[in-house]
N, C-alpha and C positions, 0 to 999 in steps of 0.2 A: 642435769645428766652428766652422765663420765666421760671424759672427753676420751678418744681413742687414744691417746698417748697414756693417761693415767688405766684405762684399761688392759692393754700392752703389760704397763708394769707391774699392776696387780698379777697377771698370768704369770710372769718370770718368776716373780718370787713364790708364785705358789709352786710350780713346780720346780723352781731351782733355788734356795734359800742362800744362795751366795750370794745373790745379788740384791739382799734386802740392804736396805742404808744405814741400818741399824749395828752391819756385820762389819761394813769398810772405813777404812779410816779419811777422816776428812782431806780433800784435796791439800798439795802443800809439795814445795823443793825444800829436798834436805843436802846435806854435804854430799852426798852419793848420788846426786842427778847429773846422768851425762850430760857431753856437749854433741852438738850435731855430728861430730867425729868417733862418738863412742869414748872420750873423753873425760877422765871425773872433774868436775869442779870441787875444788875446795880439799879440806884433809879427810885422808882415811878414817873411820873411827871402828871400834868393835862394832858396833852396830848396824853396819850397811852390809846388806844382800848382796852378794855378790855372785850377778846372774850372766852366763855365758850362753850370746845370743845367736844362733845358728840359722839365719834368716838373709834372703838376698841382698846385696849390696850395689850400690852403684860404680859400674866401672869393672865389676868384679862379672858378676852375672846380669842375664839379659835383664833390659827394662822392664817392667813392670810394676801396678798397684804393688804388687807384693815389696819393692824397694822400696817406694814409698811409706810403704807398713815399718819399715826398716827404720825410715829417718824419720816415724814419726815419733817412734817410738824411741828414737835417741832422742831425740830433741824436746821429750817431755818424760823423763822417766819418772817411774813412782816414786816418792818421800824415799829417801834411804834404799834406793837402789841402787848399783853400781854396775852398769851394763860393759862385757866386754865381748867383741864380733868375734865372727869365728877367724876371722884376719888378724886381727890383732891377737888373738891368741895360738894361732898355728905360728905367727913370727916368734913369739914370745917362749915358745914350747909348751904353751899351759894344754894345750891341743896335736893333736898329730891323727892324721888322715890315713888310714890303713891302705897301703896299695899305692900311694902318692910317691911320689922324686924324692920328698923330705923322710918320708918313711924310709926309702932305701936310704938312703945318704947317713940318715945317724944310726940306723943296724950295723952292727960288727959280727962277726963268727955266723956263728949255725941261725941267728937271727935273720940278716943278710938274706940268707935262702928263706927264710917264710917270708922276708918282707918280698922279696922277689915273688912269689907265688902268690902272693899275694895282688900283684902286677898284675901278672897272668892271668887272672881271677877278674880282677876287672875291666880289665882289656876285652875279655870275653863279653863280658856282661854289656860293655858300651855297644860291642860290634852288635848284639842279637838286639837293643835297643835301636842303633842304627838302620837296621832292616828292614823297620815300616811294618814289623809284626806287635811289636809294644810298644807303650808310651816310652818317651825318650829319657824319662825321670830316673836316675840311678837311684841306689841304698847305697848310701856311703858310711863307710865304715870308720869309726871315733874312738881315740884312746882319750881319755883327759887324763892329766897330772891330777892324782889323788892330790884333795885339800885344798887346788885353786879356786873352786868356785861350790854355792851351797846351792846351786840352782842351774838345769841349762832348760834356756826356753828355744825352743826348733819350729819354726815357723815353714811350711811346706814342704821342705825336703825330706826325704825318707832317709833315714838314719838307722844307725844301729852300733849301740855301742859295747866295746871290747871293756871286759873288766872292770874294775869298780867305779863307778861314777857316780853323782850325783844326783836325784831324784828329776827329773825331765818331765818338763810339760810341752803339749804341741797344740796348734794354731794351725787355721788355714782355713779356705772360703769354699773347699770342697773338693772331691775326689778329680784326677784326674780324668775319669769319664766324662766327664761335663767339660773340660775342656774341649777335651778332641773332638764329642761332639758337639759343641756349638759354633766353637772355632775352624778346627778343619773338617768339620762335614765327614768325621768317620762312620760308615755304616753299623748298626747293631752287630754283624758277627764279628766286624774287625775290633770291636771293643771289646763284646765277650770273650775274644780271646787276648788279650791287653790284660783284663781283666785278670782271667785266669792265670796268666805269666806272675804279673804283680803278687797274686794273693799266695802262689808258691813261691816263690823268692821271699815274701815277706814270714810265711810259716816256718821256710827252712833255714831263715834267718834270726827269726825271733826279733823279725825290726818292726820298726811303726811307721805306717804308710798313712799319709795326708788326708784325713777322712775317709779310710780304709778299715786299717787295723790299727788298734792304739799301742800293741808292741807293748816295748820297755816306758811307753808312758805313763805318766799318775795319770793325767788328765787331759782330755782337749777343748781349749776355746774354740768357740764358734764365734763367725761374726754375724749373726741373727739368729732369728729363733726358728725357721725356718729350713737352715743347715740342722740345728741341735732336733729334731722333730722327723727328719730326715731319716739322720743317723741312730733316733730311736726306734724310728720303726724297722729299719735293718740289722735290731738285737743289741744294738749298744744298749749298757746301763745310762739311765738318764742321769743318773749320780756323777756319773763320771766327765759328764757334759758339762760346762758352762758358758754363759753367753757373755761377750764383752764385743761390743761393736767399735768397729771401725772409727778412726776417732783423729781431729785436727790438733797438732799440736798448741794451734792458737788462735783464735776467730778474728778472721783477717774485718782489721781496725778500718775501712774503706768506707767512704760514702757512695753509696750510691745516684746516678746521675737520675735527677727528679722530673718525672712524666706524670702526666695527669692522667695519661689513657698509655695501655702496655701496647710497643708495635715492633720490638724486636724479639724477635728467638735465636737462641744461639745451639750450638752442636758442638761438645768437646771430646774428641775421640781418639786415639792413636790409629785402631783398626775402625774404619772407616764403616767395610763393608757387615762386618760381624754386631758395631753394635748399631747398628741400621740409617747410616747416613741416607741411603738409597730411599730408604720410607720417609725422611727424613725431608729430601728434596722434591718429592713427591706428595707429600700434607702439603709443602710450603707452595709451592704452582700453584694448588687449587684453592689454596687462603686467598694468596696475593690479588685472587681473582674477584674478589667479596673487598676484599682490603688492599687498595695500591699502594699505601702508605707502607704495608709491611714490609719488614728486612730481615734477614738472616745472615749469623755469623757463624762461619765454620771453622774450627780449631781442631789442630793439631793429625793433619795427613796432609799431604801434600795436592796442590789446587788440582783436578782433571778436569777444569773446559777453562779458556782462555780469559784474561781478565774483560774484556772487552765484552764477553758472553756473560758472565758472574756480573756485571756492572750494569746492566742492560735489566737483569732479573733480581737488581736488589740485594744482592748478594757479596758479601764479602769472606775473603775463604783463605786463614792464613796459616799458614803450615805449621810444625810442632814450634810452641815458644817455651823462654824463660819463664818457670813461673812466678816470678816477678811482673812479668811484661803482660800476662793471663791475670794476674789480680788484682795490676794495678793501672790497665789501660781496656782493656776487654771483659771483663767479667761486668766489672760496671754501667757497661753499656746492652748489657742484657737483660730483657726483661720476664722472659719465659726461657729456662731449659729445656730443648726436647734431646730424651735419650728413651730410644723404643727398643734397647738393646737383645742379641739374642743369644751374649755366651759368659755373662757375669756369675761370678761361681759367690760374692760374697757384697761386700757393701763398697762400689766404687769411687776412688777417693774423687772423679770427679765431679759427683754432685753433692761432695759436706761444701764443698766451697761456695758453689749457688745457692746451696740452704742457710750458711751463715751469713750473706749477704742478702738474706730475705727476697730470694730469687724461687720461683716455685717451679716445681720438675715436672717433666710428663715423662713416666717409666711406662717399660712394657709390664706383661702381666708377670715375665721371668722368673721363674723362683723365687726368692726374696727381694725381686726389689720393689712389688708394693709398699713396703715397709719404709722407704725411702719419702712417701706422698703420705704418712700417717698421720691423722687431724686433721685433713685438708690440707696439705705442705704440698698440694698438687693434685694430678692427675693419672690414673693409669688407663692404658689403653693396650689394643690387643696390636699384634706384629699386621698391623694390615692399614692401608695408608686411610681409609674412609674413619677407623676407630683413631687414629693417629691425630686427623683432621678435625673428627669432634672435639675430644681431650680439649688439643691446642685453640680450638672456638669460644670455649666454656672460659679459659681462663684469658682471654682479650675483653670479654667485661671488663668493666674497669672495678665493681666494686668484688666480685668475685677474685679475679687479680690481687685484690689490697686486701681481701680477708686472706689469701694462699697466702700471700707474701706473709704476713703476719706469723700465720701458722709454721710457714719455711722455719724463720727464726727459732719459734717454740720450738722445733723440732729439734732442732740444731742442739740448742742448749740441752735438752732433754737426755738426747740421746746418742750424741754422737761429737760433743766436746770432750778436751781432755779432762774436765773439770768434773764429769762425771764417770769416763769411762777407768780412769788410770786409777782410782782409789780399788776399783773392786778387781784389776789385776793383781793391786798390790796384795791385796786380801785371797785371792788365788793362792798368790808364791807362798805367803804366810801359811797358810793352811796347807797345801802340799810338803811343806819344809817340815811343819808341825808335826804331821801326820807321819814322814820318816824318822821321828824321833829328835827332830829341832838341827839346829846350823851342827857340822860336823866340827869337829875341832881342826883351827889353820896352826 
């Protein structure tokens, strides 16, 4: 029979022919791979892409997947890539942000007064963001220096750019409605009207909104198939979709500590409550009660009941770490993932790490993240603690357990390593660059 992971990939390529293996070019670092700094290693040569990365940053913008999207993708770019942040090119000049300090500062004459209005313009636009009637997400406005770059890739923010630039592709895990609502609990009309703001600002903009409107873009990556299926049934061309998942820059090298019978679960989360710690600690009471032996590890929010109470129930609950200190002292010690999340818009980086360490997951049924347990890599269960409880029962077997775990791996490698994700972006840029009639002249 077809295993569901070779099933999966037969679908993509039927309906998306980008991603057959036949189109990408084999995994490999050329002289144009960055460094975790957006750095090139090695010399220039004619032949590196040279892609200007418009995606959040650490330090710069708030935390999230999405930063990590950022460094994961420094930190493994494709063969002959040359990735430069939008930071390092607004210091550089190769970038300039319409409406921004730097924008006034290098206008002179009758300029000066548009960059200034330009001020004003967006000052406006934050306040009415501000106001709790729209999403907080601006359109920001982009000059690039004709000739620096043959590529800009824009990863979730909504853009929009002045004058000639470079063919632009966009990425992202899904509209900002899914945000709002999963995370802060906005009601249906305060969205449709959210909604409605966005899709006029983005029409009388002519910009591209993050699983919206594709704007000035060729193309947008999705990260499952799930998003791209989504966004066809609300009239996008499917041509214009493609799928490249979420992906580790390196399959952490770790051994895992060896059990004969699985009796820990762990919880890795920032937001506690949204991706369902609550259901979370509530499966685990009523396990522990079948199972005394069992234990639970909760990462990354800070402890709410004393340690003295956590100690008592098996529990150990340690606040956000280094991820160093998550891969190489804690991960290990986990032998079931539960994440019964309820506001993931895309594929979250914190279960490739349990799946490359042959750790198996229990998702909710959320939008795409079945696709996260595909082959058996685990379990899904519905947002409710008795389905939660089954899930996590099934996989405390021991030899169920050791067939997930297996499967985790396959998965990992399949579909969600750099080893396989990074050739068919590369093959992306390629064919978007191609399609505008090849690299511009530098």
């Amino acid at each position: 029979m077809m295993s569901a992971i070779a099933r999966r990939r037969q679908m993509r390529q039927a309906i998306n022919p980008m991603e057959k293996e036949d189109v990408v070019e084999p995994p490999g670092r050329g002289p144009g791979q960055s460094s975790p700094h957006g750095l090139v290693r090695g010399e220039d040569t004619d032949g590196d892409v040279h892609v200007l990365l418009i995606s959040p940053l650490r330090g710069l913008d708030p935390w999230s997947g999405d930063v990590t999207f950022t460094e994961q993708l420094l930190t493994s770019a494709p063969a002959g890539v040359r990735y430069t942040t939008y930071a390092e090119a607004l210091s550089r000049g190769d970038l300039l942000e319409i409406g921004s300090r730097g924008h006034v500062a290098a206008s002179r004459g009758w300029q000066r007064a548009r960059a200034l209005s330009g001020v004003a313009r967006r000052k406006i636009e934050y306040a009415v963001r501000r106001s709790g009637v729209a999403y907080r997400e601006p359109v920001r406005l982009f000059r690039v220096r004709p000739g620096a770059f043959d590529l800009v890739h824009v990863h979730v923010f909504h853009t929009k750019f002045i004058g000639t630039h470079p063919p632009v592709v966009m990425s992202g895990g899904g509209p900002m409605r899914w945000l709002y609502e999963g995370a802060f609990g906005w009601p249906a009309w305060r969205l449709a009207i959210a909604d409605a703001l966005d899709q006029a600002v983005g029409f009388a903009r002519g910009a591209t909104l993050c699983a919206v409107r594709l704007g000035q873009a060729e193309r947008f990556i999705a990260p499952n198939d799930h998003l791209r299926q989504w966004l066809v049934t609300r009239g996008w061309d499917p041509e214009s979709i493609d799928v490249v998942h979420n992906f580790l820059a390196e399959q952490p090298s770790l051994v895992r500590l060896g059990r004969q019978h699985p009796r820990v679960l762990g919880f890795v989360a920032k937001d506690f409550d949204a991706k369902g710690g609550p259901l979370v600690l509530a499966a685990f009471e009523r396990l522990r009660r079948r199972h005394p032996d069992l234990r639970l590890i909760i990462v990354g929010s800070e402890p709410r009941h004393p340690g003295a109470w956590l100690e008592e129930r098996g529990i150990t609950w340690h606040p956000p770490l280094q991820r160093s200190k998550l891969l190489g002292s804690v991960l290990p010690q986990i032998d079931i993932l539960v994440y019964p999340s309820g506001v993931d818009t895309g594929v979250p980086f914190s279960t490739l790490e349990p799946l490359a360490l042959g750790i198996p997951v229990v998702v909710s049924d959320y939008r795409g993240l079945p696709d996260l347990v595909d082959g058996g890599a685990g379990r899904v269960a519905r947002r409710e603690v008795e389905s939660v409880e089954e899930a996590v029962e099934d996989l405390l077997e021991s030899r169920a357990w050791a067939s997930a775990s297996a499967a985790a791996r396959e998965l990992f490698r399949e579909a969600y390593s750099a080893e396989t994700q990074v050739p068919r972006l590369r093959a992306i840029y390629d064919r978007v660059i191609r399609e505008r009639g090849g690299r511009p002249a530098r």
